[in-house]
N, C-alpha and C positions, 0 to 999 in steps of 0.2 A: 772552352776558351773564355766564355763571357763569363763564367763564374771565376774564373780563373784571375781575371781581371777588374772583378768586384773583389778578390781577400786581397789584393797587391792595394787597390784603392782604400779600403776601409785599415791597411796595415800603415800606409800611407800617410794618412789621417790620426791613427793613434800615436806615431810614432812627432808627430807635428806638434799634439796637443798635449805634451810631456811638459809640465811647468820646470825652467829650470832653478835650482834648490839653491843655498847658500853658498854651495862651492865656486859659482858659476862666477867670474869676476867681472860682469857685466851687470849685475844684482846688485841692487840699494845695499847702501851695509856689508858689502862681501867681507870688508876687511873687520869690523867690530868682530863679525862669525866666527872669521880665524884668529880673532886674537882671544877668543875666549878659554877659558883652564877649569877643568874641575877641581872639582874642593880636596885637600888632602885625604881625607876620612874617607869618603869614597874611592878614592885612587886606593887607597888599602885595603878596602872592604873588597873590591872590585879584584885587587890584584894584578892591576896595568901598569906597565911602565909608562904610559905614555900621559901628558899632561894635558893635552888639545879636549876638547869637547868636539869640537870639529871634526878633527882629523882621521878619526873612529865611528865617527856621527853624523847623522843626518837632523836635521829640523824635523820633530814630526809635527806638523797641523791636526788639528786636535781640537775638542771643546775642553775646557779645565774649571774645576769647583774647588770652592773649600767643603772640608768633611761635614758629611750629616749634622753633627752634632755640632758644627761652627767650633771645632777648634782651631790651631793654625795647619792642620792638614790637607796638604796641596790634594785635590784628585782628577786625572786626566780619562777622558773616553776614547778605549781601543779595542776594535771588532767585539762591539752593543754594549763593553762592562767597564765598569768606573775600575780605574785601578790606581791604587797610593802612590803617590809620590817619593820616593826615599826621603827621610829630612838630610841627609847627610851632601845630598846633590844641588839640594836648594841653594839658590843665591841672590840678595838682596841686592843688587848689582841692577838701575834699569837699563831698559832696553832702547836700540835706537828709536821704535815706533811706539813704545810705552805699552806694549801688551804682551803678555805670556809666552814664552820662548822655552819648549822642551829637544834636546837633543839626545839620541837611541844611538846608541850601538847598531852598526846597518847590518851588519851580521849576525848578531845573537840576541837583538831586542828589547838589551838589558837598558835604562836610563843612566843616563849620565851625569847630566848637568839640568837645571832647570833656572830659570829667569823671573820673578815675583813681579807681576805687572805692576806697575807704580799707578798707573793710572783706574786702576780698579777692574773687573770683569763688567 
């Protein structure tokens, strides 16, 4: 029973320490979140009807670089590997806190939308 009552505490605790994400309408900015739209190009490449960034999508937290080679090649880190940013998701659009904003597909992990930090890395 006492281990029983250490997985309910430690389940407890995890379930406590869940940051909530941009859906949450309690969140800084909840509303910029939802009013954001993907780029047409994408929405065709993709093959979605739907036009949210949002809606389909989570915020993923993330480190983000430009390409090796310093071109304008966005690249984010996800489980240890740099991965390219579409250019077609890009958007020179800033953001409400001036830093990097990538939103995922919460289902299939494909990118969506992405936000160019105005204010620099």
């Amino acid at each position: 029973m006492k281990a029983f009552g250490r997985v309910l505490t430690i389940f407890g605790l995890v379930l406590f320490s869940v940051r909530a994400d941009a859906h949450d309408p309690s969140m800084p900015n909840h509303e910029w979140f939802n009013k954001q739209e993907m780029n047409p190009a994408a929405r065709q490449r993709l093959g979605v009807p739907w036009k949210s960034c949002c809606n389909n999508g989570d915020v993923f937290k993330t480190r983000f670089r430009v390409g090796e080679d310093r071109s304008d090649q966005w690249q984010y880190l996800k489980d240890g590997a740099w991965k390219i940013i579409p250019p077609d998701i890009i958007k020179e659009e800033d953001t409400p806190d001036r830093t990097p904003v990538l939103f995922i597909n919460r289902h299939t992990g494909v990118e969506l939308c992405f936000f160019v930090p105005r204010g620099g890395l």
